[in-house]
KEKE-3310 file (N, C-alpha, C; in steps of 0.2 Angstrom, whole numbers, plus 5000, padded with zeros to 4 digits):
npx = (5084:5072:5068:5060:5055:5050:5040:5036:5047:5055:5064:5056:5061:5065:5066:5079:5095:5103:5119:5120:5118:5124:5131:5133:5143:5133:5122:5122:5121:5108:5101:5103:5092:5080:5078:5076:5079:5067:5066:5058:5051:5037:5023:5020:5007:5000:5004:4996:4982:4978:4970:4967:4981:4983:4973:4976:4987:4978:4973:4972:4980:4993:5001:5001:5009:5021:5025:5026:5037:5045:5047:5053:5065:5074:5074:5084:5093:5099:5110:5111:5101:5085:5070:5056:5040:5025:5008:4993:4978:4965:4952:4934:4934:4944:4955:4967:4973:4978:4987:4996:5000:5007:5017:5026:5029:5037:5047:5064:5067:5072:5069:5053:5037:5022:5006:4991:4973:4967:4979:4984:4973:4972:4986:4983:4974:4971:4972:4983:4992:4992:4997:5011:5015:5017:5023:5035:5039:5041:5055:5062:5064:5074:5084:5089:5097:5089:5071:5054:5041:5023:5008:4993:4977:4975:4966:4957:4967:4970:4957:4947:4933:4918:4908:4907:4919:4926:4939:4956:4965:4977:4983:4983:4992:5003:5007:5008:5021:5031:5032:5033:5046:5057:5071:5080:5086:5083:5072:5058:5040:5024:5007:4990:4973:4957:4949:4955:4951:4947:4960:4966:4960:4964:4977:4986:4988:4998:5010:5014:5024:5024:5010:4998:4984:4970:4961:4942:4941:4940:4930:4936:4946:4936:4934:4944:4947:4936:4937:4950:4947:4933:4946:4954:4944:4939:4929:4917:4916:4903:4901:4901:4905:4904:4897:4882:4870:4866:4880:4886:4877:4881:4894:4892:4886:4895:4896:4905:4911:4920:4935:4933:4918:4916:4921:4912:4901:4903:4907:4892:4884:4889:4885:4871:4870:4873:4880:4897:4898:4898:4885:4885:4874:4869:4878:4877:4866:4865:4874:4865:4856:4862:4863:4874)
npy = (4976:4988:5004:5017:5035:5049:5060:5074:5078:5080:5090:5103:5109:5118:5113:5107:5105:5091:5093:5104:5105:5102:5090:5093:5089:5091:5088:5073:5073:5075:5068:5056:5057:5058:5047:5031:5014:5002:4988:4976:4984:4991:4996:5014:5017:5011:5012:5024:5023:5017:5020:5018:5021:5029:5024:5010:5009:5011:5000:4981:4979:4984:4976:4967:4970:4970:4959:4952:4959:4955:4943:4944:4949:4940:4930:4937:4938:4926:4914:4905:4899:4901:4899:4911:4909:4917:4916:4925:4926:4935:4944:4947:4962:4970:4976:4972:4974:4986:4983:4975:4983:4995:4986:4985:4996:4999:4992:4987:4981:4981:4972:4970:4961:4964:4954:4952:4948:4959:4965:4954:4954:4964:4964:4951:4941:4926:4910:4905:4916:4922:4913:4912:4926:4924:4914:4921:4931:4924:4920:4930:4933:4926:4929:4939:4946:4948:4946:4951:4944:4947:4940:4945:4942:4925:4917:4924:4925:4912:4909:4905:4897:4893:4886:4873:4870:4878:4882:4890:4878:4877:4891:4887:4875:4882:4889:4882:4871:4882:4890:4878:4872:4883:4890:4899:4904:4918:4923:4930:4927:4933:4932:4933:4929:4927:4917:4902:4889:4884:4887:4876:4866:4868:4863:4875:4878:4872:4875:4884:4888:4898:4906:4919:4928:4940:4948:4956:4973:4979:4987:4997:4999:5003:5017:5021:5023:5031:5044:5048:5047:5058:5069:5072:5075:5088:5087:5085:5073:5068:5060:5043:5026:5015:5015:5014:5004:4997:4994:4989:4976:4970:4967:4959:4947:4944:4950:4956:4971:4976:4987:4994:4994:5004:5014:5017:5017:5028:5037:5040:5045:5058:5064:5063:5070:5086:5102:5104:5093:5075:5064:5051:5042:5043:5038:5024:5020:5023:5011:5001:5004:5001:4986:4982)
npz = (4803:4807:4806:4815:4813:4820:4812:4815:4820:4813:4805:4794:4777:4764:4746:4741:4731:4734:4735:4743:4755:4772:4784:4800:4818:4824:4818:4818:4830:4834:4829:4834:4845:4838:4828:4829:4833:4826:4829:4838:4847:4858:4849:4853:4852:4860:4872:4871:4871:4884:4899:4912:4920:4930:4941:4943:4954:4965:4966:4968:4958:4957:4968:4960:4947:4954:4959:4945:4941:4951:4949:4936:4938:4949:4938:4929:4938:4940:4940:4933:4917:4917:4910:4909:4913:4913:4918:4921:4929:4927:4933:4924:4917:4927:4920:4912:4899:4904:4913:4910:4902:4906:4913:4903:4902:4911:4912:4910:4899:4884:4872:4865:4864:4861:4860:4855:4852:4845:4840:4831:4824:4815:4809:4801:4791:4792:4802:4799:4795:4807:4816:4811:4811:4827:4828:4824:4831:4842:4837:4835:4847:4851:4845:4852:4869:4878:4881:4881:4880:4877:4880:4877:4883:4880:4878:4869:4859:4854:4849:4858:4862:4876:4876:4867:4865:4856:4846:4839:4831:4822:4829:4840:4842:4836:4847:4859:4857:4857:4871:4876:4874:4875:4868:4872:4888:4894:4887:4892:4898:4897:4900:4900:4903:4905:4906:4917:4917:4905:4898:4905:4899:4887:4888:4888:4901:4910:4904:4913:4924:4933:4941:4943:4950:4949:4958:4959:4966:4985:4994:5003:4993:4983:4986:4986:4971:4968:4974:4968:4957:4958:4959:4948:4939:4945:4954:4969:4979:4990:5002:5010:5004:5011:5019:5013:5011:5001:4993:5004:5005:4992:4996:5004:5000:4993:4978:4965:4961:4947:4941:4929:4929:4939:4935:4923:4930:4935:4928:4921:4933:4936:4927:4934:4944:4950:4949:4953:4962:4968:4971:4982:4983:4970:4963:4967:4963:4950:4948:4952:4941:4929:4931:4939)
capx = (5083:5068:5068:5054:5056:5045:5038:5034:5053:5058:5065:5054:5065:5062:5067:5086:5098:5110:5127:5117:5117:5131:5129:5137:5140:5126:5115:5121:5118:5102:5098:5100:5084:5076:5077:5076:5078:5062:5065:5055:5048:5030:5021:5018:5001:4997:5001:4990:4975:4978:4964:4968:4985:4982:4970:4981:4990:4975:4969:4977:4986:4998:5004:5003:5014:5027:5026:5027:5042:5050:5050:5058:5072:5075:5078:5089:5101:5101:5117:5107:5096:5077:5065:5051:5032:5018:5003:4988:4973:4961:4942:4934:4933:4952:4961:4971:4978:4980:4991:5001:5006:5010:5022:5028:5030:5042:5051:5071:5068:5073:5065:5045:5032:5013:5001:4983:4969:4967:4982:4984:4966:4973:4989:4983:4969:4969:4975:4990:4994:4992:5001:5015:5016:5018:5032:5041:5039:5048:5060:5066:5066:5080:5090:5094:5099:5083:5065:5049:5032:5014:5001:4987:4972:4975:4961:4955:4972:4968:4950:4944:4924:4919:4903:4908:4926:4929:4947:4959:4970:4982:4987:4987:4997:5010:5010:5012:5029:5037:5030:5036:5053:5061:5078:5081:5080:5081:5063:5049:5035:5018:5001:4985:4966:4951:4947:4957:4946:4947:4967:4968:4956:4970:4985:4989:4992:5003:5017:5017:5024:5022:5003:4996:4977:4967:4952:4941:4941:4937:4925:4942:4951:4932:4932:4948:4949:4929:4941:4954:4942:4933:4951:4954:4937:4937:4921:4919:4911:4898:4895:4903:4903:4905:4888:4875:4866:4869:4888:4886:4874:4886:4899:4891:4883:4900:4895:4912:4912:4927:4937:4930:4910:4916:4924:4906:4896:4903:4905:4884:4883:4892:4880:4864:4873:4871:4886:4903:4897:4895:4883:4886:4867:4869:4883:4873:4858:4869:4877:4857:4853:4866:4862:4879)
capy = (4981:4991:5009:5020:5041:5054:5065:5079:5080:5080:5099:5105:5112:5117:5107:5110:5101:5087:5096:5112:5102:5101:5087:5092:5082:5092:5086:5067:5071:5077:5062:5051:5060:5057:5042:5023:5007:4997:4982:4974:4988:4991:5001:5019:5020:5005:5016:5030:5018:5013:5026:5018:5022:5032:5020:5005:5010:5013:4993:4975:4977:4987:4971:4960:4972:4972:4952:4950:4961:4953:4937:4946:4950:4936:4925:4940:4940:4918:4910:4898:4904:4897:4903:4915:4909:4918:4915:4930:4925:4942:4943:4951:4971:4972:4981:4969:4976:4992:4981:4974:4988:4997:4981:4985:5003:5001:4987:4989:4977:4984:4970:4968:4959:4963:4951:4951:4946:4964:4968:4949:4953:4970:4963:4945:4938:4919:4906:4905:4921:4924:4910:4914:4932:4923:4911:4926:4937:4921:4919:4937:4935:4922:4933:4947:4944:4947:4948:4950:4944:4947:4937:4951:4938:4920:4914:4927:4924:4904:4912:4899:4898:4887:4883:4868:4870:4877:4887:4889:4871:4881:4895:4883:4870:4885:4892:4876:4872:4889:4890:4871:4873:4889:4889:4906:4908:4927:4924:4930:4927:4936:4928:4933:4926:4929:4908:4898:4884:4884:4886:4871:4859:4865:4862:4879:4880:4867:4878:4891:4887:4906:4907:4922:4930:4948:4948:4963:4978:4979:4991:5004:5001:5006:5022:5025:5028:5035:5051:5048:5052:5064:5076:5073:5079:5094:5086:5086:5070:5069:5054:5037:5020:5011:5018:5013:4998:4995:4993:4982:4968:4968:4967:4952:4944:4942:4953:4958:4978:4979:4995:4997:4994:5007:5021:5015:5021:5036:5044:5040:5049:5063:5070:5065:5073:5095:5106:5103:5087:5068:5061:5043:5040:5045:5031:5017:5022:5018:5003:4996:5004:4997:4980:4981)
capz = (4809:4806:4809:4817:4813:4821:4807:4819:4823:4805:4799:4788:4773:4756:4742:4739:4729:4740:4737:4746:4763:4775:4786:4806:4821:4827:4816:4822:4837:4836:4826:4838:4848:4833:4826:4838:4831:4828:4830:4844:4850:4858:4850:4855:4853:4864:4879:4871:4870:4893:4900:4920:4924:4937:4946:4944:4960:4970:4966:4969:4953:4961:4969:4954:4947:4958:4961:4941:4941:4957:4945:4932:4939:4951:4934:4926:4941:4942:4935:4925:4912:4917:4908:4915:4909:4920:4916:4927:4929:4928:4932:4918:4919:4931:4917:4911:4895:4905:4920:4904:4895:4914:4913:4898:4901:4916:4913:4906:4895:4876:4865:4868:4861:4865:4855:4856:4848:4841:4835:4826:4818:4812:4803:4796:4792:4794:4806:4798:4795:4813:4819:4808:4816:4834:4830:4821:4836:4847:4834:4835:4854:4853:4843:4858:4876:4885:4877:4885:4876:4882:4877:4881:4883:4876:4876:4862:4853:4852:4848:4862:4865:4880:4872:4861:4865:4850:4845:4832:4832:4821:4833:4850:4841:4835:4853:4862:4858:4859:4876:4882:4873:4873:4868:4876:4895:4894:4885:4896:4891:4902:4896:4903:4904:4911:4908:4917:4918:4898:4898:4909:4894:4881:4889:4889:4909:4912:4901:4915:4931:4939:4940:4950:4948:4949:4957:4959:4971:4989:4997:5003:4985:4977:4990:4985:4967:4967:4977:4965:4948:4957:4960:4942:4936:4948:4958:4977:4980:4997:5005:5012:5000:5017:5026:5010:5013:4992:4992:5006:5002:4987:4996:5009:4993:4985:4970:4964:4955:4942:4941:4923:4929:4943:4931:4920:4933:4939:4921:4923:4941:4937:4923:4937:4951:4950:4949:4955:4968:4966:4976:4982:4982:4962:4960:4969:4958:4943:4950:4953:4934:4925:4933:4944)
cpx = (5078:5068:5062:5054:5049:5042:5036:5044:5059:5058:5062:5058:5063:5069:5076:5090:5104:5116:5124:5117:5124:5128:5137:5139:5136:5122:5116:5120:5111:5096:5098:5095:5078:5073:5079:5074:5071:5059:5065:5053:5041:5026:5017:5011:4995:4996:4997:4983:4973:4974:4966:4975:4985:4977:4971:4983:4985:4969:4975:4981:4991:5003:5007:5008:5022:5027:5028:5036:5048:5053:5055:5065:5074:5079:5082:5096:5103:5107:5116:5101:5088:5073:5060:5044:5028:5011:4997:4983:4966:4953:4940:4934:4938:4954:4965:4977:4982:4987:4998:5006:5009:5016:5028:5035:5036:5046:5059:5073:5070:5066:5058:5041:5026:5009:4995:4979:4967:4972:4985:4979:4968:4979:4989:4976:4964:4972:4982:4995:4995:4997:5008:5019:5017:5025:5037:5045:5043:5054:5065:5068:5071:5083:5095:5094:5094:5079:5061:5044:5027:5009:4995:4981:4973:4971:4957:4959:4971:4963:4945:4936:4923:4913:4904:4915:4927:4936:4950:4964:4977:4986:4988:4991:5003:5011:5012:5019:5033:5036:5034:5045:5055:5066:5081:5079:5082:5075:5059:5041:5027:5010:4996:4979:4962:4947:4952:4957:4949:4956:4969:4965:4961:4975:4989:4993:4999:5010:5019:5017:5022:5014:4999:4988:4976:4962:4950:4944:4939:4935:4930:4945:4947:4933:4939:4949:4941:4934:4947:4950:4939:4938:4952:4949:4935:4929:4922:4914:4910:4896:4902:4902:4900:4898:4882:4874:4868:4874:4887:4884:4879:4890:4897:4891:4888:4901:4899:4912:4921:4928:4934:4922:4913:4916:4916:4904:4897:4903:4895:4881:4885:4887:4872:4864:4874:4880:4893:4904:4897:4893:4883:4879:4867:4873:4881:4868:4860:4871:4869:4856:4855:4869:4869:4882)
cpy = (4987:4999:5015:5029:5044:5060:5072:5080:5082:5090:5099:5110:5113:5115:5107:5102:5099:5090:5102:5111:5099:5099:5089:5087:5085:5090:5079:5067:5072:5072:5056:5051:5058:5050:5035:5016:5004:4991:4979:4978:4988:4996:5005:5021:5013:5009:5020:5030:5016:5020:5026:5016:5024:5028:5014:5004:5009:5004:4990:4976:4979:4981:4966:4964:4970:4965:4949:4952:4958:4948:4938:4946:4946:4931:4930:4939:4931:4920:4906:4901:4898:4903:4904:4913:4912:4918:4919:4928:4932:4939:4948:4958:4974:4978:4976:4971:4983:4989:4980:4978:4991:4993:4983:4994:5004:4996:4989:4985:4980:4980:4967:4965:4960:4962:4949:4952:4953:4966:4961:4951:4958:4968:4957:4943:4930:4918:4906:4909:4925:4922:4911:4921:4930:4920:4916:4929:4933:4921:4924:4937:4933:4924:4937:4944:4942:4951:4948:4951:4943:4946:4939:4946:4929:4916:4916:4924:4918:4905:4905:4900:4892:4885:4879:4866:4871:4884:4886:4882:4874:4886:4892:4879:4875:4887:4888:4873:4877:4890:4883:4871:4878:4887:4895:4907:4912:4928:4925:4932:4928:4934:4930:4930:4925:4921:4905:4893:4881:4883:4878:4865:4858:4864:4867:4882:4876:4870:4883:4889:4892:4905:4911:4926:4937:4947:4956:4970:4978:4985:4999:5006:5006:5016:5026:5030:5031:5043:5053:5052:5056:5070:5076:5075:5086:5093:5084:5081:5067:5061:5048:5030:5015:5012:5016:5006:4993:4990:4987:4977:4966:4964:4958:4945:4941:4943:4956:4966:4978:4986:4994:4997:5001:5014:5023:5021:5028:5043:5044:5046:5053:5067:5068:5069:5082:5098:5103:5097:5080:5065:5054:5042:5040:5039:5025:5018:5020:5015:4999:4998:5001:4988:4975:4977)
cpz = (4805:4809:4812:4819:4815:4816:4811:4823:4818:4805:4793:4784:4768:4751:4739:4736:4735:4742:4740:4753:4767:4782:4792:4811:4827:4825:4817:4827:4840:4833:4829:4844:4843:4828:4832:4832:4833:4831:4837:4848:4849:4854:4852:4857:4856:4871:4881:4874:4880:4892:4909:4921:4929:4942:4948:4952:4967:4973:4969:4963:4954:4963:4967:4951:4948:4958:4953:4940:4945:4953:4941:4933:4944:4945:4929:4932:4943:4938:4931:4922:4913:4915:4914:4912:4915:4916:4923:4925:4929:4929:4929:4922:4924:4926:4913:4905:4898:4910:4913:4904:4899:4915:4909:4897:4905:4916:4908:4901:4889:4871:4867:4863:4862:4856:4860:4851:4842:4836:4829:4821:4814:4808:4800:4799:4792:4797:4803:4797:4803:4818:4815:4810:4825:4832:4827:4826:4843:4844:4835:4841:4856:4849:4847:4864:4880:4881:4882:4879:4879:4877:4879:4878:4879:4873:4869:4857:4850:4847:4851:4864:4871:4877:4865:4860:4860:4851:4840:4835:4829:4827:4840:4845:4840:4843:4858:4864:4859:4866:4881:4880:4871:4873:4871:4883:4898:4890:4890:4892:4897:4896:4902:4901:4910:4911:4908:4917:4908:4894:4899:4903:4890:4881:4889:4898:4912:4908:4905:4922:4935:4937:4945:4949:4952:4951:4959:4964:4980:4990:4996:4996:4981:4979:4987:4977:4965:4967:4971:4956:4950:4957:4953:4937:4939:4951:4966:4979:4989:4997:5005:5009:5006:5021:5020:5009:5007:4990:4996:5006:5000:4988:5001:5003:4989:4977:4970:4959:4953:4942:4934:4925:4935:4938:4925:4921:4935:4934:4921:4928:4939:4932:4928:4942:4948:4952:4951:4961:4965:4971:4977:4980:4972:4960:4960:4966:4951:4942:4948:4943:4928:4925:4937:4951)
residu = (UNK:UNK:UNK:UNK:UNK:UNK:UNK:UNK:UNK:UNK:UNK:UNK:UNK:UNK:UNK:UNK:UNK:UNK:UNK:UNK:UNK:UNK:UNK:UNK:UNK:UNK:UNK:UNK:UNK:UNK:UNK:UNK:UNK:UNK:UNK:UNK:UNK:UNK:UNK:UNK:UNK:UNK:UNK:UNK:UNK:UNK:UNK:UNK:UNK:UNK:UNK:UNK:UNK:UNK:UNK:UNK:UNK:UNK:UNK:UNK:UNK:UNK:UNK:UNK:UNK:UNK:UNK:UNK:UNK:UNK:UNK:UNK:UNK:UNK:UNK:UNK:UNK:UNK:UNK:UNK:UNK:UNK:UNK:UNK:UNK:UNK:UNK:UNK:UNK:UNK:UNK:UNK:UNK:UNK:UNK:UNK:UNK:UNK:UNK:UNK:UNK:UNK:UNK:UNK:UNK:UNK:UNK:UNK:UNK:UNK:UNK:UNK:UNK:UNK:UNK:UNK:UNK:UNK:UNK:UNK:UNK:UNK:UNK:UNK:UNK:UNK:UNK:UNK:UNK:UNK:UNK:UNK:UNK:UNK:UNK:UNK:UNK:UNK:UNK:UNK:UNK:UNK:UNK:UNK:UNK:UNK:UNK:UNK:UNK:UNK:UNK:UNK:UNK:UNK:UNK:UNK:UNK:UNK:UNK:UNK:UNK:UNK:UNK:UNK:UNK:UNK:UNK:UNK:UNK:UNK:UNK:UNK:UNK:UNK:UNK:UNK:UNK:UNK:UNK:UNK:UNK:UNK:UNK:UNK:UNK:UNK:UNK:UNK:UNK:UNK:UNK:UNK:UNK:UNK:UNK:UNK:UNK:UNK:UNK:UNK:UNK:UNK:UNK:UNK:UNK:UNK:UNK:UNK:UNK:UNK:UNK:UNK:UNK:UNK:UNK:UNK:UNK:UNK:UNK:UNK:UNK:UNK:UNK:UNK:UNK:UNK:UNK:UNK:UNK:UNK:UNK:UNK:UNK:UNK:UNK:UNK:UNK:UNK:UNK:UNK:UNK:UNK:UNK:UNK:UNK:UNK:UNK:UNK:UNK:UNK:UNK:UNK:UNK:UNK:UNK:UNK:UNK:UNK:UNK:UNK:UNK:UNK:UNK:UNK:UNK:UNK:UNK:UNK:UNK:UNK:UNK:UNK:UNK:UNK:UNK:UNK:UNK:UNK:UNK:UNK:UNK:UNK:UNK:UNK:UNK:UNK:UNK:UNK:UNK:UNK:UNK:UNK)
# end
């Protein structure tokens, strides 16, 4: 068990000899504010790193949410231990690591796993070292009562290209059976990808019976968090999304805007657009210049 202390909660003291220290049970109790078991926890500076929580709610994701969670807890309260696999389909630019970590943030789970292709790269640097960090992190799952592991993008994790079919053989063959035989079913295991098409070649979809998808924004959701960034930036934005010719085509068209190309353009618009205002005509002007 790994422990994980806040340096910023540590008493700074000067350098005194041991027998000088008289240990209370004040100072146990203020030691357990201080110090948190680390083992299996997310870490902290994952949730630092989210940017759209606040706009979460204002999207579909709100509902994927709640639908991931409903499954959760559906197979916490069975009598028989079925595993949980879901596997979400996002369309690029959703948010997905931000839906995740929001999952992660709010769920009562204790012991968490979040793996992604970034933080694999960050602490090993080959296929085996990599895959060797996944099956650890099932191992330790089947240690405690109830895990939850998120597989934030798989298709990266695999390192799967559709141009050639190429991927690591090593990391899908270790993820494969953890996935088809769990021995633990308090394992949840949340998996996303923006290629399902590509999941479905390497046999990764067939391990997830739940399978539910994200696609982008509609017109009202866009309208809504435009209102929502401007009260947060202190700007008073003029004009209707719904009334410019723009949005519409798009919207007939079937050209889908992500909440990341939205949040793009509006940081764009907001230094074209004069004082304390944000003109929609400025935001459809950024959409069309940034090839939206």
């Amino acid at each position: 068990m790994s422990r994980v202390v806040s340096g910023q909660l540590l008493i700074q003291g000067k350098n005194a000899e041991p027998t000088a220290f008289t240990v209370t049970q004040a100072d146990f109790v203020r030691a357990l504010g201080e110090v948190h078991a680390g083992f299996g926890r997310c870490d902290p500076s994952l949730f630092e790193q989210i940017q759209q929580f606040n706009f979460l709610p204002l999207t579909a994701s709100a509902q994927i949410l709640e639908t991931i969670q409903q499954k959760i807890t559906a197979s916490q309260n069975a009598h028989i231990h079925l595993s949980t696999l879901i596997l979400t389909s996002f369309a690029p630019g959703t948010g997905k690591s931000s839906i995740l970590a929001q999952l992660c943030k709010e769920t009562k789970i204790e012991f968490i796993k979040f793996i992604s292709a970034d933080s694999l790269i960050r602490q090993a640097s080959t296929e085996q070292q990599r895959a060797a960090i996944i099956a650890q992190a099932f191992d330790d799952a089947n240690r405690v009562p109830e895990a939850l592991i998120v597989l934030d993008g798989i298709e990266q994790i695999v390192q799967f290209a559709p141009s050639g079919m190429r991927y690591s053989n090593v990391i899908l063959q270790t993820i494969l059976p953890l996935l088809k035989n769990p021995r633990n079913g308090r394992v949840f295991v949340l998996a996303s990808t923006n290629c399902m098409a590509g999941m479905s070649d390497l046999g990764v979809l067939d391990c997830f019976i739940n399978r539910l998808s994200v696609g982008t924004m509609d017109l009202p959701s866009m309208q809504e968090v435009v209102r929502e960034w401007c009260m947060a930036k202190n700007l008073i934005f003029q004009g209707n999304l719904q009334q410019f010719q723009g949005f519409l085509k798009r919207q007939e068209a079937g050209i889908e805007i992500s909440l990341n190309q939205l949040l793009f353009a509006l940081e764009y618009a907001r230094g074209s657009s004069e004082g304390a205002n944000l003109i929609a005509e400025d935001l459809e002007k950024q959409l069309d210049d940034t090839g939206i």
